[in-house]
N, C-alpha and C positions, 0 to 999 in steps of 0.2 A: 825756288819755292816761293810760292807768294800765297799773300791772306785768303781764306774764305770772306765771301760776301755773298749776301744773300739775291743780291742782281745776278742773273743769267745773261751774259754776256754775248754778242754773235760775233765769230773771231774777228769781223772786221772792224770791227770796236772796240775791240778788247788792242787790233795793231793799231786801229788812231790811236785807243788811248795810252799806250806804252808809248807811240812817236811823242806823247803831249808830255811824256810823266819825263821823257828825257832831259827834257829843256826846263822842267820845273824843277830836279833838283839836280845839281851840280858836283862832282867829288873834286874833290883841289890836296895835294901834298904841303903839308904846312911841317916844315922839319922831318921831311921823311914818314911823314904818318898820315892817313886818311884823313879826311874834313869834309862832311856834306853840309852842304849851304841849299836850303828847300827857297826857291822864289817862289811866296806864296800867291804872288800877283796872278804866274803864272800855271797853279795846279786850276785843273777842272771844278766847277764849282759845284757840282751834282754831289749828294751826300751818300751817302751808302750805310749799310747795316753794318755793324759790326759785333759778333759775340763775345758776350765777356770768354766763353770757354776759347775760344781763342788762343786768350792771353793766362789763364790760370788752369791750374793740374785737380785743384782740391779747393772749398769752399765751403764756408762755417757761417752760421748767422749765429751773430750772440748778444741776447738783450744782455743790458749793465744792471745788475742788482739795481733797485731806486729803494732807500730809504731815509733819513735823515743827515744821519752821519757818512752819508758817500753821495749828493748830491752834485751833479755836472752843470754847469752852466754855459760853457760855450768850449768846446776841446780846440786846445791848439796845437796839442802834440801827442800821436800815440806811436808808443815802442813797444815792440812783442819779445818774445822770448818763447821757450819749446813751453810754458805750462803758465805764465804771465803776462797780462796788460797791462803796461803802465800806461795811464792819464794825465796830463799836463794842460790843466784849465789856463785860458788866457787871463784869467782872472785868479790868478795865484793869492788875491789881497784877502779874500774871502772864499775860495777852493781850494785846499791846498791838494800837492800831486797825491795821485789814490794808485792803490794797488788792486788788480785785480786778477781770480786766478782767468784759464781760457772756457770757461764755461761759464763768466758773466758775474762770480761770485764774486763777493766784496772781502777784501782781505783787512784796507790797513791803509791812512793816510800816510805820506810819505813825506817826514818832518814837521817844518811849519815856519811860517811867514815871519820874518823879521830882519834885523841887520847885525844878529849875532853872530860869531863864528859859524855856528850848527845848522843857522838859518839860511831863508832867500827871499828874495821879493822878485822882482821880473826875472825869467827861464828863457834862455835862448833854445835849451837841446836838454835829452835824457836818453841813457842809455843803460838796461836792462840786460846784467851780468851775470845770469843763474847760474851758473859754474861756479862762482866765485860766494855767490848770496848775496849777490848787491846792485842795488839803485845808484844809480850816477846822476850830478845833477851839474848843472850848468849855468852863470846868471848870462845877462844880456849884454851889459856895456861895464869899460874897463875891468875885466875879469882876470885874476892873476889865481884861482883855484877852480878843482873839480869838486865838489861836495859828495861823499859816499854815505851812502845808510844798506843796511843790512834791509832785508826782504819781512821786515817785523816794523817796519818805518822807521826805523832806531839811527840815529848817528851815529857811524862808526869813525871817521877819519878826513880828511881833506885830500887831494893830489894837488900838490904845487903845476904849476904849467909853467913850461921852459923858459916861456914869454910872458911876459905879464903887459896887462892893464890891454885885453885884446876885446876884438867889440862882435855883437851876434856872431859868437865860435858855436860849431857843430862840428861832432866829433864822434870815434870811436874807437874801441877798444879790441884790440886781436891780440891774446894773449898776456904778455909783459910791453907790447906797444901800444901807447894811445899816437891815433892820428886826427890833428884835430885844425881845422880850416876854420878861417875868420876876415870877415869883411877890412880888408888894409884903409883905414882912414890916410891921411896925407903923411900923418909922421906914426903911421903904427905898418913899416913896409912890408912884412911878411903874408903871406895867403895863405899856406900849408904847413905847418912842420909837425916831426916826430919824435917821441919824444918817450924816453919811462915811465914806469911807475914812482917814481921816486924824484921824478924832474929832470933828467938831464938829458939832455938834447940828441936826440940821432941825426937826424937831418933836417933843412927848410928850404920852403923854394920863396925865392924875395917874389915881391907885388911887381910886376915892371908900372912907370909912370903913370899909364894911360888906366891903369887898375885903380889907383887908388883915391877913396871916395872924399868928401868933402862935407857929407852929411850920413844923417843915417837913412836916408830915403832907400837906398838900395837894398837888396836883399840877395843871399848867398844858400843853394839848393842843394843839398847834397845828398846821394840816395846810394847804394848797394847793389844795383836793380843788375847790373851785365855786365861792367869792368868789376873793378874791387872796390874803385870808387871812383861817382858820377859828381862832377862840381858843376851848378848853374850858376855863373854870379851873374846878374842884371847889369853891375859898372858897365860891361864889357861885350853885354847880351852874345854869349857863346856857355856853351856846356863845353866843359872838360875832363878827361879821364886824368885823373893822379897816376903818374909812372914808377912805384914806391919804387923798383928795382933800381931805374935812373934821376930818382927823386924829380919829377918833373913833370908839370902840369901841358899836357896834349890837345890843344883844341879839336873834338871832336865834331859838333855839330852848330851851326847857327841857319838863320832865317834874314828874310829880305821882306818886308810887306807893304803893300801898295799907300796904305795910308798909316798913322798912330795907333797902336792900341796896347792893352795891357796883355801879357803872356808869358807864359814860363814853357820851358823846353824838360823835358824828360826824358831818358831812355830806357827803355825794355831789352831784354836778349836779340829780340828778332827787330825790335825799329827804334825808332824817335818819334815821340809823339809833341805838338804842341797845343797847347790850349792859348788860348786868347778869347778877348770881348773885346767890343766895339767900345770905343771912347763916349762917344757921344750916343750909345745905345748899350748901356752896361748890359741888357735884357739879352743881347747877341753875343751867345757866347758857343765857340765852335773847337770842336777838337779835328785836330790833321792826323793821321799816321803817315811814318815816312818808312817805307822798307828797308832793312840795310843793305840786303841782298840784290832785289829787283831796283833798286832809288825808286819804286813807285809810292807816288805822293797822293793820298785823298781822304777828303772829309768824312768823318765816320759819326754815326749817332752809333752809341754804347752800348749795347742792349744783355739784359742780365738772363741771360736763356739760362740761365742754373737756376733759376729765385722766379720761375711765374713770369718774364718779360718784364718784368717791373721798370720803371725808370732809374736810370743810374744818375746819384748827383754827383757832389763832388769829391774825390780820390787823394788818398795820401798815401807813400810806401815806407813802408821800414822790413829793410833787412831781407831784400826777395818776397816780398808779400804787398798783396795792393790794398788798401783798408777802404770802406764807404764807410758812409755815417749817415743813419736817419734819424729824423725824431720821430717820436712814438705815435705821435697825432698822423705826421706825414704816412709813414710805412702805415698804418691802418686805412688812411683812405686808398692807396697802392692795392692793396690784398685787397680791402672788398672789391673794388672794380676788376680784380683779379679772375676772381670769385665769381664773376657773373658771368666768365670763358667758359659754356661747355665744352670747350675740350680739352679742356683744365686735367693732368694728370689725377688718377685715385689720389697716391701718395701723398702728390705735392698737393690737393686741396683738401685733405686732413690736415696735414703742416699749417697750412693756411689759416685754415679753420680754428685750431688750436690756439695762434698765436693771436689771432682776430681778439678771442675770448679773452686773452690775458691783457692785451693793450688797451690801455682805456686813454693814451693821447697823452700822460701826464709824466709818465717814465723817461729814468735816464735813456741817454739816444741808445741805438742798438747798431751794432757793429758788423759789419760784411766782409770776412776778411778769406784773399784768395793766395794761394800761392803761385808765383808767377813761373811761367814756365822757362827752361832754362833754352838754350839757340837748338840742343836737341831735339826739342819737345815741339819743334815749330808744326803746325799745320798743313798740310799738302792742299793746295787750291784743284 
């Protein structure tokens, strides 16, 4: 099965460019398990359409309440939940994390800034535990606790972590186990371990050599999206699937490119996508899909065929779900150029219409959030 795209292809095009996509990405056995390696040098450089319904089942636009006391400044982190958004400003000094329910309403700042027990200053990760009634919190560097508050902002308790003093940890909670990953500096060797609620260790997988960093330059990705869980670390520029059952981190996908540039690798049910910019043209900036099925490799422009065609920037996932973020100024110029499609659906330019009148440019951003489809739910080309 392979993607829709909006190019109509003549079969003999469609067999050059399957002979092209073969040599572009690669499958290799790395311990007995899959590995696709995409040589970017060598996919086709022609772009293609791609729709967001593609990739998601179901999709919500929801403005953020704006009023004094839940003001956003710049989101670094959002965690969803079945009836919650949690917010995680980059600017904790002066934002602290906000709660919100899923229809944009303002609940409830979650703690607050400081270097008390109860408090935090930098956030590396947060993870929103509605079964439970609780906000999980996380700080950035030498971190030897999880910080818990109730769904009312309230400090309830601490989780000790099995390891201490561990640096950008991202983590999550499935049941009575926290799994929680962290960038291994030179003498901090661990990359994954699991662990209680109470602290005591289930399992780790050590860093090997070549992992561990020396600064904090690097950065470690970790998402939900198609294994149980996806590890990007940058050290080592490979995405990994965590193997909880054999405690053991699986190289599943990496990239080769012609020249430098900056990129992160991500996966979906049905591919691997990567994004990159040019170094020295930060303005170029391209996303690949990589099949898992077909290994076909190609440039895609995004396109949000749920929402008007609109532009899609840029994406973040938590928990099987893909998030966008607009500001309110941006998404209003979007919809009126929208707006001026006669063949703009009724519905959707009512929708339009509405949201036009309510934005005036100055509101918290507004959030686009899809659920991602699962390998059943793939597409028929």
């Amino acid at each position: 099965m392979k993607m829709n795209y909006t190019h109509i292809l003549k079969l003999s095009v469609v067999v050059g460019f399957l002979s092209a996509c073969s040599v572009s990405v690669e499958k290799k056995q790395i311990n007995g398990e899959d590995m696709l390696v995409c040589h970017v040098e060598k996919v086709e450089k022609e772009e293609y359409t791609l729709n967001l319904s593609e990739w998601v089942t179901s999709f919500d636009v929801i403005p953020l309440e704006t009023h004094d006391s839940c003001l956003i400044k710049d989101i670094g982190k959002i965690v969803l939940s079945e009836n919650y958004i949690g917010i995680v400003d980059r600017d904790v000094y002066d934002h602290p994390v906000k709660l919100f329910d899923r229809q944009g309403q303002f609940i409830t700042n979650v703690g607050q800034r400081g270097q008390g027990p109860e408090e935090y200053l930098d956030l590396s990760d947060a993870y929103l535990d509605e079964d439970r009634n609780c906000f999980y919190l996380i700080g950035f560097a030498g971190v030897d606790k999880i910080l818990g508050y109730n769904l009312k902002g309230e400090f309830t308790k601490s989780i000790p972590l099995a390891f201490k003093s561990i640096d950008k940890p991202k983590f999550f909670i499935d049941g009575d186990t926290i799994t929680c990953f962290s960038m291994p500096l030179a003498n901090k060797s661990v990359i994954v371990f699991r662990q209680t609620l109470d602290g005591s260790v289930i399992d780790s997988v050590p860093a090997t050599p070549n992992m561990y960093a020396t600064n904090y330059d690097g950065e470690i990705f970790v998402t939900a999206n198609a294994s149980k869980y996806e590890l990007f670390y940058t050290g080592v520029d490979t995405l990994f699937h965590y193997n909880r059952i054999h405690n053991k981190l699986n190289p599943a996908f990496t990239a080769t490119f012609p020249h430098p540039t900056i990129h992160t690798y991500s996966e979906l049910p049905a591919c691997f996508v990567i994004w990159s910019m040019d170094i020295k043209n930060p303005y170029k900036q391209q996303l690949m899909v990589i099949d898992k099925k077909t290994q076909e490799a190609r440039y895609v422009q995004l396109k949000n065929d749920l929402f008007g065609n609109i532009p899609v920037n840029f994406y973040r996932y938590d928990k099987g779900n893909i998030i966008f973020i607009y500001n309110s100024f941006e998404l209003k110029e979007y919809i009126q150029k929208a707006l001026e499609n006669p063949g703009l659906e009724k519905e959707l330019k009512e929708r339009f219409i509405k949201l036009d009148q309510q934005l005036t440019g100055e509101e918290n951003p507004i959030l686009m959030i899809g659920k991602l489809k699962n390998e059943k739910g793939r597409v028929n080309q």
